[in-house]
Steps between C-alpha positions, in 0.01 A plus 500: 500500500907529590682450794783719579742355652745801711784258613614098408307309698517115568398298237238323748343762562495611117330138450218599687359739278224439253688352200202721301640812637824666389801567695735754429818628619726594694614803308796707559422872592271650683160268582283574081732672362633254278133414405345621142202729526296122391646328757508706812068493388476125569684508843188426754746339763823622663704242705746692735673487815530779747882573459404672103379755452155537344406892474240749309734507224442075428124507583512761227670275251232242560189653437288160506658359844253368748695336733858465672624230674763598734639122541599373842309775671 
């Protein structure tokens, strides 16, 4: 299971993940589409915020996410 991280968040709050789960990005572009076929498979989690945007075209690269986390909502 992957994390994807959309933006730079604090590194507080990055300590409070699972140290057995892996966290990736921020990528440049638009939210996946930096992501290898492989990769954009093990995203489960998105963590967001509400000023990105996070349309049908993302969900679309991430076939495998269950979740997003739209952070300080």
């Amino acid at each position: 299971m992957t994390i994807l991280l959309a933006t730079n968040f604090s590194d507080a709050l990055k300590a409070r993940f699972d140290p057995a789960v892996g966290v990736i990005g921020p990528f440049p572009g638009p939210l996946g589409a930096a992501l290898s076929p492989d990769q954009a498979a093990g995203i489960r989690i998105l963590v967001t915020v509400g000023t990105l945007v996070t349309d049908a075209a993302a969900m679309d690269r991430l076939p495998n996410l269950g979740l997003v986390c739209c952070y300080g909502t």
